[in-house]
Every structure is written in structure tokens, then in C-alpha cells.
C-alpha positions as CSV (number, residue, x, y, z in Angstrom):
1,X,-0.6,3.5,-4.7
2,X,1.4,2.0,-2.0
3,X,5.3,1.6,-1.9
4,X,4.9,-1.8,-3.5
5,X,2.1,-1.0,-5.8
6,X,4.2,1.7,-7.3
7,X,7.4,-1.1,-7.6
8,X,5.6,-3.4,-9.7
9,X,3.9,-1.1,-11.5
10,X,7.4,0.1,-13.0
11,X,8.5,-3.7,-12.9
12,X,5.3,-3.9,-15.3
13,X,6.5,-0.9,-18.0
14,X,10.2,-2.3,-17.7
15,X,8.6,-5.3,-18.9
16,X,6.8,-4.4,-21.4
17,X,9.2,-1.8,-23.0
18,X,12.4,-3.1,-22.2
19,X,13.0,-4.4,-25.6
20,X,12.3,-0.9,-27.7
21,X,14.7,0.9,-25.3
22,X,18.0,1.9,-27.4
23,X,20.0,4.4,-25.9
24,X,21.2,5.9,-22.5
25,X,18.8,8.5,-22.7
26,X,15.9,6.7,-23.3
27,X,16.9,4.8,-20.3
28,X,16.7,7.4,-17.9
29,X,13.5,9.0,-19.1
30,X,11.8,5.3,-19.6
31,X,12.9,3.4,-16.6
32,X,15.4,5.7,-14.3
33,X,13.6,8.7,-13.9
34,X,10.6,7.0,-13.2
35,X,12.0,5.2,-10.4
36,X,13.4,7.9,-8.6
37,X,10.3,9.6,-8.7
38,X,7.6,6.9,-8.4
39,X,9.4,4.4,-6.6
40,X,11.6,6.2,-4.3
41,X,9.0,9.4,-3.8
42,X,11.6,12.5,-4.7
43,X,10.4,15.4,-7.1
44,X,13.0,15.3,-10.6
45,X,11.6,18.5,-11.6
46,X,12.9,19.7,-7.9
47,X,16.5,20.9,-8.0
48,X,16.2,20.5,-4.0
49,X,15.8,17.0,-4.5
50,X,16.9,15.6,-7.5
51,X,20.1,17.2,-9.2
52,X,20.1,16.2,-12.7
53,X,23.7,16.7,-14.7
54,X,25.5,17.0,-11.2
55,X,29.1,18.1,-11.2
56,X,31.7,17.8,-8.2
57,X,35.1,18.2,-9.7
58,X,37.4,15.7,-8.6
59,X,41.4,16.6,-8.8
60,X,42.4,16.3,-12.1
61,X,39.2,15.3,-13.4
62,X,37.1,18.2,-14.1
63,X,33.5,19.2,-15.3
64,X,32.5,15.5,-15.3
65,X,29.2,14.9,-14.6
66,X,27.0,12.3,-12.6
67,X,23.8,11.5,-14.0
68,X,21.7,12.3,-10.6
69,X,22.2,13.6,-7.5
70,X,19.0,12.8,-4.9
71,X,19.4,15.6,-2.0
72,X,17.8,16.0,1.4
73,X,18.3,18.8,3.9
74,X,20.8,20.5,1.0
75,X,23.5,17.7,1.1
76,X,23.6,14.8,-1.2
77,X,22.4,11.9,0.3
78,X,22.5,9.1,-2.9
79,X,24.8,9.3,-6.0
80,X,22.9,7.6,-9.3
81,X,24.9,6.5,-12.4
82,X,22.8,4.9,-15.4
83,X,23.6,3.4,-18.2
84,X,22.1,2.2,-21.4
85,X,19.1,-0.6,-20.5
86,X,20.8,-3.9,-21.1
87,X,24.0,-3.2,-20.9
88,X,26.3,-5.1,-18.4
89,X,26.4,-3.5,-14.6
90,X,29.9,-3.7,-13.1
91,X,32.4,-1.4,-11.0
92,X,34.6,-0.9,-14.1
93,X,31.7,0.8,-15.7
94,X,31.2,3.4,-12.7
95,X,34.4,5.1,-12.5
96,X,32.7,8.4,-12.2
97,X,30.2,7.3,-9.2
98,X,33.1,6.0,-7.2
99,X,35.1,8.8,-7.4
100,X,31.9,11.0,-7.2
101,X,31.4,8.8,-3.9
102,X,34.8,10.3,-2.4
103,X,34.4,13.6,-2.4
104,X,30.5,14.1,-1.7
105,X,28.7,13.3,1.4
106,X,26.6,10.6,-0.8
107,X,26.8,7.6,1.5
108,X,25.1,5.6,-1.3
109,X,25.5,5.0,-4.6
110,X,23.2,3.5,-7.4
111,X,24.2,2.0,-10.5
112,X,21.4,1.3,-13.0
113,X,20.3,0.3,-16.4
114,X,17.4,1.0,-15.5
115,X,16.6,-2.4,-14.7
116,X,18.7,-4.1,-12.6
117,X,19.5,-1.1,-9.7
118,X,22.6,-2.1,-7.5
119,X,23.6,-0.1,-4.4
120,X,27.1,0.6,-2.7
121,X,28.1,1.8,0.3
122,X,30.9,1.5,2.1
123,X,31.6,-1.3,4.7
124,X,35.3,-1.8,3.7
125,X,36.8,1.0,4.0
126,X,35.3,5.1,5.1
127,X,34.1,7.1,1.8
128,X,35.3,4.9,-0.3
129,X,32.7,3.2,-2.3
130,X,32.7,-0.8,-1.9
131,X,33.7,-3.2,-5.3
132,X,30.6,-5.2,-4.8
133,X,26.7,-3.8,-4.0
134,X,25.2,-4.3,-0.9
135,X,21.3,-4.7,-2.3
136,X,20.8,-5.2,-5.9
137,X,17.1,-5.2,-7.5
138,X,16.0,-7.1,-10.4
139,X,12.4,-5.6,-11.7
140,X,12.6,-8.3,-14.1
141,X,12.8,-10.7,-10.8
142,X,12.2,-8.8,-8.0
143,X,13.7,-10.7,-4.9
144,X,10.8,-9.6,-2.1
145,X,13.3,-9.9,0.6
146,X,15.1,-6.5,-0.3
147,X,11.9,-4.2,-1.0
148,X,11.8,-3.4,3.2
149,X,15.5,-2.3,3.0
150,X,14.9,-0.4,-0.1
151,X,11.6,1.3,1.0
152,X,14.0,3.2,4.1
153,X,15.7,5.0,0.9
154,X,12.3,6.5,-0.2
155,X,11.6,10.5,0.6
156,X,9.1,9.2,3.2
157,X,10.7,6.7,4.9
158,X,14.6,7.9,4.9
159,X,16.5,6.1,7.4
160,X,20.1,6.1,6.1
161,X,21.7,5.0,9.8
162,X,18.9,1.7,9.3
163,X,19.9,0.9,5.6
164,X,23.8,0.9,6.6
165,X,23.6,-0.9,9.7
166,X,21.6,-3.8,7.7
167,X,24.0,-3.1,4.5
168,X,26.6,-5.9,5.6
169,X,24.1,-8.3,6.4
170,X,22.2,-7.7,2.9
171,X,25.7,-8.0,0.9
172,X,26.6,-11.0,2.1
173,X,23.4,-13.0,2.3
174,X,21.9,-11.7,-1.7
175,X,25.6,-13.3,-2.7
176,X,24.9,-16.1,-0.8
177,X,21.7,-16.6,-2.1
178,X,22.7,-15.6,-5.7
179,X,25.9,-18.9,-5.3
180,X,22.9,-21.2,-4.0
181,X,20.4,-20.5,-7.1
182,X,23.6,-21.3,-9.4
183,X,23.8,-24.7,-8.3
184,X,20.3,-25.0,-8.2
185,X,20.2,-24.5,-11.4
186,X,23.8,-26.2,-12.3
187,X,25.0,-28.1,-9.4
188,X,28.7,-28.3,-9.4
189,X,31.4,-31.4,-8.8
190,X,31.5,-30.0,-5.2
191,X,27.8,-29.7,-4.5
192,X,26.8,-33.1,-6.2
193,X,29.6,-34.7,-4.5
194,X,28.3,-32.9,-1.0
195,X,25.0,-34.4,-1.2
196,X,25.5,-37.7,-2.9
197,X,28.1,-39.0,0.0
198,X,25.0,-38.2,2.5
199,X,23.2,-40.8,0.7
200,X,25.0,-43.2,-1.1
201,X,27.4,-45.3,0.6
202,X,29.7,-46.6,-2.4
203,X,33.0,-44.5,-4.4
204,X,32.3,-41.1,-5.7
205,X,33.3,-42.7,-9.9
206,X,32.8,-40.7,-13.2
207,X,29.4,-43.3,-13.3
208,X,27.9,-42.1,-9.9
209,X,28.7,-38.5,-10.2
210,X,27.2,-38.5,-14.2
211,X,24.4,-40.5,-12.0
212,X,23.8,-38.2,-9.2
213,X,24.2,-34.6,-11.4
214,X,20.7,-35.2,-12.7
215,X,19.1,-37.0,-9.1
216,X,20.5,-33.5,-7.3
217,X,18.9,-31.3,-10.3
218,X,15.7,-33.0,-10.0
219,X,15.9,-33.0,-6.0
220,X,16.5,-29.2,-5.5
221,X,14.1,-28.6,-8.3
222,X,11.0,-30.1,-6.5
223,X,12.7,-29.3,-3.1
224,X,11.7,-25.6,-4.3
225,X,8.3,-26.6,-5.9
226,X,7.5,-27.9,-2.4
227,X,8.8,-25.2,-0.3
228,X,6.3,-22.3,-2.6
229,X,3.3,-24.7,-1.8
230,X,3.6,-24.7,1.4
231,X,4.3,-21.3,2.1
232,X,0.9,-20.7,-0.2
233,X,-0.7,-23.5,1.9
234,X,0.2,-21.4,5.1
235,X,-0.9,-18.3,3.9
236,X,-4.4,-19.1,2.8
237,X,-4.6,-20.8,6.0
238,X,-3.4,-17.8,8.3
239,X,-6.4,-16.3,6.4
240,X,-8.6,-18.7,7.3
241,X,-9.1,-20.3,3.9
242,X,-7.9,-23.8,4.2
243,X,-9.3,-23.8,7.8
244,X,-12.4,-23.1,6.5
245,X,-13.3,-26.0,4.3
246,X,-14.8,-28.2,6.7
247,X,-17.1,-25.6,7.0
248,X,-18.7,-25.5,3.2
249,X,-21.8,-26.3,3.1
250,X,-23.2,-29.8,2.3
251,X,-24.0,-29.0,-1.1
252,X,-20.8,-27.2,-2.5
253,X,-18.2,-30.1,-2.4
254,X,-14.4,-29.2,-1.3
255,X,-12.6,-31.1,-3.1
256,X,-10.7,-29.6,-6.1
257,X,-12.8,-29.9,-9.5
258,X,-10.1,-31.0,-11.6
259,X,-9.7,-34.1,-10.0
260,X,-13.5,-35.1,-9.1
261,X,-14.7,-34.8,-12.7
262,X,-11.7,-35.0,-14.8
263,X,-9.2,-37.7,-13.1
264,X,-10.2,-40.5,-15.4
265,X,-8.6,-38.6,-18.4
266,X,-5.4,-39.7,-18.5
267,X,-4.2,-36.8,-21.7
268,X,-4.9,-33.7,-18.9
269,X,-2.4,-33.6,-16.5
270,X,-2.4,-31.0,-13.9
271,X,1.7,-29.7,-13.3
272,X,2.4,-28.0,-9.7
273,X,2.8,-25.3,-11.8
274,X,-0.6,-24.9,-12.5
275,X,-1.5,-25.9,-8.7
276,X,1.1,-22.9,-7.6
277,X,-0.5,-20.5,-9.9
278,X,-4.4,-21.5,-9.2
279,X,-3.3,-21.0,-5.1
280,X,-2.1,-17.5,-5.8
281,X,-5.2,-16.5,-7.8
282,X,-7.2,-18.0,-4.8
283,X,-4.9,-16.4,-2.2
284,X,-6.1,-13.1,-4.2
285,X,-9.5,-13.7,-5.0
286,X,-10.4,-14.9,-1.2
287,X,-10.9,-11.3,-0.3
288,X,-13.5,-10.8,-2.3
289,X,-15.4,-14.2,-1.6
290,X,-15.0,-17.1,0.8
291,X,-12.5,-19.8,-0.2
292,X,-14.6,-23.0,0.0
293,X,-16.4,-21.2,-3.0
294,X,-13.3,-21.2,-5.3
295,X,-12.7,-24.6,-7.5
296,X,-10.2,-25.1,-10.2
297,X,-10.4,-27.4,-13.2
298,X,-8.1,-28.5,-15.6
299,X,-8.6,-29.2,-19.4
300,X,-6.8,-30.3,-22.2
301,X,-5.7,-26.1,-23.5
302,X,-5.9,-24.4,-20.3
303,X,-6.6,-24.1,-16.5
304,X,-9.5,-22.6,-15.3
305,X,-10.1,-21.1,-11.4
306,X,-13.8,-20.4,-11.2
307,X,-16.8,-19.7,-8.4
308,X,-19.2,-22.0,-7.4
309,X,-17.6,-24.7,-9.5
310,X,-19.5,-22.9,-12.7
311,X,-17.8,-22.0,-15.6
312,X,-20.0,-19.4,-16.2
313,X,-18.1,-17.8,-13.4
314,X,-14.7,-18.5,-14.3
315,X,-12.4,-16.2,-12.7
316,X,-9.4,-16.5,-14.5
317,X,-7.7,-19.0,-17.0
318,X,-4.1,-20.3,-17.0
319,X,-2.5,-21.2,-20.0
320,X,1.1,-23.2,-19.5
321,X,0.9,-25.4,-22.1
322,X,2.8,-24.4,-24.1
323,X,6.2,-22.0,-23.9
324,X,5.3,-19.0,-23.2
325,X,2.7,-18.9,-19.9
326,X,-0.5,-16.6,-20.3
327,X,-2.8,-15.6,-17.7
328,X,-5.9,-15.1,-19.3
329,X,-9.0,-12.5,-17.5
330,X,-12.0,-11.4,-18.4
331,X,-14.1,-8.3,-18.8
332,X,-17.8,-7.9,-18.0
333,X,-18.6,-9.1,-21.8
334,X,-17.2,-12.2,-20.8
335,X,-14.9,-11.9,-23.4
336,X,-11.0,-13.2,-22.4
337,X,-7.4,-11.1,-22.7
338,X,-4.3,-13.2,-22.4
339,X,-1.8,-11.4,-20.4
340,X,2.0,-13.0,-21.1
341,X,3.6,-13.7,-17.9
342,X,7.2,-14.5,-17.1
343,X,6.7,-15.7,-13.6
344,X,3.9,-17.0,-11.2
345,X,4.8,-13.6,-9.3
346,X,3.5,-11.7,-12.1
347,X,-0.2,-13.0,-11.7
348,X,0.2,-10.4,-8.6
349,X,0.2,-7.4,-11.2
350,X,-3.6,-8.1,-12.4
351,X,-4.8,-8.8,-8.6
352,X,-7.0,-6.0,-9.0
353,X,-8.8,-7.4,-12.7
354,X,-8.9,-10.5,-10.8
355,X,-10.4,-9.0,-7.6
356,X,-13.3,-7.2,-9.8
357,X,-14.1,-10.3,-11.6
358,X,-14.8,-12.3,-8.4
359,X,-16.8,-9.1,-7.1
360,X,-18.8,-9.8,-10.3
361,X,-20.1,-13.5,-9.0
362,X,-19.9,-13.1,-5.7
């Protein structure tokens, strides 16, 4: 597997065993472990890589450990502290790594619980580890942006002068990013007030703002919604999908099933959501078959993304009714497995189920 392959592949276990993990321990052999080795490429059964228990005695402080040491050329290179999964990941919970960070050559330092994975460095002041991380990694929500940056850490890739150089840049932006998803999310005074004066010309009063919290909400919400179609829409066509349509033959029509045979139905109603999720199942399954052959239609329970506008060749099935999203496959017996899914970004986990199963009918 590739260095993305091999991410959401542990993104997948912490997902699925997150919940039964209940101590430290378990933490590092689960989740931690794994990723050092998997994700990051270094041998933990190799003291010449991976240092487990590792001890640099630090004035007063003596014969504490750090939980991993990841070596290269015989110096330590990256300093990893982990704690218990789920529990909170802040500086006051790493005194050891950054006074560890001090007095080893380690110019970075990970602190972990195994599924959030924050790295230091530090940019403020020489061999002194920074208060806040410069690259943080959710696997619950992994933000594609940082997997370049982290890929130069792996035992194959190693360019520690690269990650550093881009480490300022990274710090400030993922905060910058994280303080823009909050008010999306929960737009402030400030940030309501911000917009609303660019578009309404009366007083800012308690009425307007209570008026304008929702208006903003709702705007940035489908601002986003907007912004992921498009960037789907631009993909399929760099691939030569959407360009392709006018190109289907005359007896395979090209417009989306849903709405040819089911429009006049007025208690199915197709959400962006399900648009969003049947684009990235097409965006998969076009290299298997050409797009113009893949139609989606929407019933009353469920989603379906087929071939050939036949449901007896239904690729997959998307299920966001009701609280919980499912993506549901199916084997060669025909026979479907709902697979729970957190995010449209997980459908990307079973690309290659969905890959086989358009093989099948192609």
C-alpha cells in the first residue's frame, strides 16, 4: 500500500476500535505503534530505529522515561509521548517530551492519543519545544492538506530541513483554519456583525443581529456545500467525465435518473448530500467504466448509483435518511453490507469494493 493507503487504513481501525480502547497501553499497541510503523515506515522491533522506554536524564529529573524514541543515522530524530486514547492533548500533559526536547537532538516532537497526533518544533525559541503544534492530525477527520508535510517525516521520505522550513507556515494557517470552522459552525457577534454590515444598510439592533445569526449560519453552510461540488465537478471533468457526456450514445440518456423518472414524487427529495456522495462514488468508479454509463436514482429509503441505468447493476447504495449515514456494497451474490460512515470522505475507504463491483458490469 501507498503512503495514503496505509493512513486511512489506520484511520479505519481507530474507527472502528476507538471505543474498546481503555488504557495507555492499549493505546500504544492499538493505534501508536501501528502508526509509527505503518504510517511512518520505521521498524519498532528495531532498536536502531525505534527506541521504546527511552531515557535521557534531565537535571534533577532522573530515570524518566519517554514513550518512543524514532532514530535515524544513530541520533534521535522525533521524540513521541502517548497518552491514554481520548484523553485531552495539551502542553501541560507533556512535561516529559518538552524537557526531553531540550536535551536530545529530537527537533520534533509528537504528542498522541493515538488519535489525534500533534507535532512541535521549535520556531520560537532554539531547542526549546513550542506551546502550540505546528501540524496536528485528526484520523477521525483527516485534514488532506497536512498528509504531504507529514509523508517528509516517513523513513522513506525524511526531509527534516523541508518539514521545518514549512513548520511556521502549517502552525499558523491549521489555527487559522481551525478559528474559521468555529464560526462556521457558531458564528460569533464579531463575525455576524462583519458580514451583515456588507449587506444590510440599517443599525446593527438585538432584532437584526438575532436575524442575521441564523442568515450567516445558513450562508456559510451552503457556501461549503457549494465549494465540495464544484471541486467534485472539476475533478470528474479534468478526468474527462463531465466532458464526456455529450458523447453518450443516443440510446443511453445523460441526464441523472433520479430526476427523469422520479421528479413527479414530491415525498423523495434528493439532499446535496446525497448528490456529494453519488459524485464521489462516480469520481471512483469512472476508472473502471466510462462516466456517461453511471446514473443515480433516488427512492424513498435509499440512494442508489448504478450502470447502465439498471438496477440489476447497482453499484452502491447510500443510505442518509436517517441519523446515522450507511454506505451500503455488494458482493457477487448480490447480497448488500451496510458500512457506517461518519463522513462523505470515508466512502474513499471501500474504493476498492466499489471498484470490483463496477468491474463486475462493466
Amino acid at each position: 500500500m501507498d503512503f495514503i493507503e496505509r493512513l486511512n487504513a489506520l484511520a479505519a481501525k481507530v474507527r472502528a476500535q476507538r471505543d474498546s480502547i481503555q488504557t495507555e497501553e492499549a493505546t500504544k499497541n492499538a493505534f501508536v505503534m501501528p502508526f509509527i510503523a505503518s504510517v511512518l515506515g520505521y521498524d519498532v522491533f528495531n532498536p536502531l530505529e525505534v527506541v521504546p522506554e527511552f531515557v535521557a536524564d534531565v537535571g534533577v529529573k532522573r530515570g524518566e522515561k519517554i514513550d518512543y524514541a524514532i532514530m535515524r543515522e544513530n541520533e534521535v530524530q522525533i521524540l513521541v509521548e502517548a497518552k491514554k486514547s481520548g484523553s485531552p492533548l495539551s502542553i501541560e500533559h507533556a512535561s516529559q517530551l518538552y524537557r526531553y526536547f531540550g536535551v536530545t537532538n529530537a527537533r520534533i516532537a509528537l504528542l498522541t492519543n493515538g488519535v489525534v497526533y500533534q507535532f512541535f518544533t521549535d520556531l520560537e525559541a532554539q531547542n526549546k519545544m513550542d506551546a502550540k503544534p505546528f501540524l496536528e492530525l485528526d484520523l477521525l477527520d483527516i485534514d488532506n492538506s497536512v498528509v504531504p508535510e507529514l509523508s517528509k517525516l516517513t523513513k522513506e521520505s525524511f526531509d527534516l530541513d523541508s518539514v521545518i522550513s514549512a513548520a511556521e507556515e502549517l502552525k499558523y494557517v491549521s489555527q487559522l483554519k481551525r478559528q474559521i470552522a468555529a464560526q462556521f459552525r457558531e458564528p460569533t457577534d464579531e463575525w455576524v456583525r462583519f458580514f451583515t454590515t456588507k449587506v444590510y444598510d440599517g443599525m446593527f439592533t438585538q432584532k437584526v443581529r438575532e436575524q442575521f445569526t441564523g442568515l450567516v449560519e445558513k450562508a456559510a453552510s451552503q457556501f461549503l456545500a457549494d465549494q465540495v461540488n464544484a471541486r467534485l465537478k472539476t475533478a470528474l471533468g479534468a478526468d474527462g467525465g463531465l466532458a464526456e457526456l455529450s458523447d453518450a450514445p443516443e440510446s443511453v440518456s445523460s441526464a441523472p435518473a433520479a430526476v427523469k423518472d422520479l421528479a413527479g414524487d414530491p415525498e423523495i427529495v434528493t439532499t446535496e448530500e446525497e448528490l456529494a456522495g453519488y459524485n464521489i462514488v462516480k469520481a471512483i468508479a469512472c476508472s473502471e467504466v466510462k462516466p456517461q454509463r453511471i446514473y443515480q436514482r433516488d427512492a424513498k429509503s435509499y440512494f442508489a448509483i448504478m450502470i447502465d441505468d439498471n438496477n440489476r447493476k447497482t453499484i452502491a447504495r447510500l443510505h442518509f435518511n436517517g441519523k446515522q449515514k450507511y454506505l451500503g456494497l455488494f458482493a457477487e451474490d448480490k447480497s448488500e453490507t451496510r458500512h457506517a460512515i461518519d463522513s462523505l470522505e470515508e466512502i474513499y475507504l471501500h474504493a476498492d469494493q466499489i471498484r470490483e463491483t463496477t468491474q463486475r458490469f462493466a
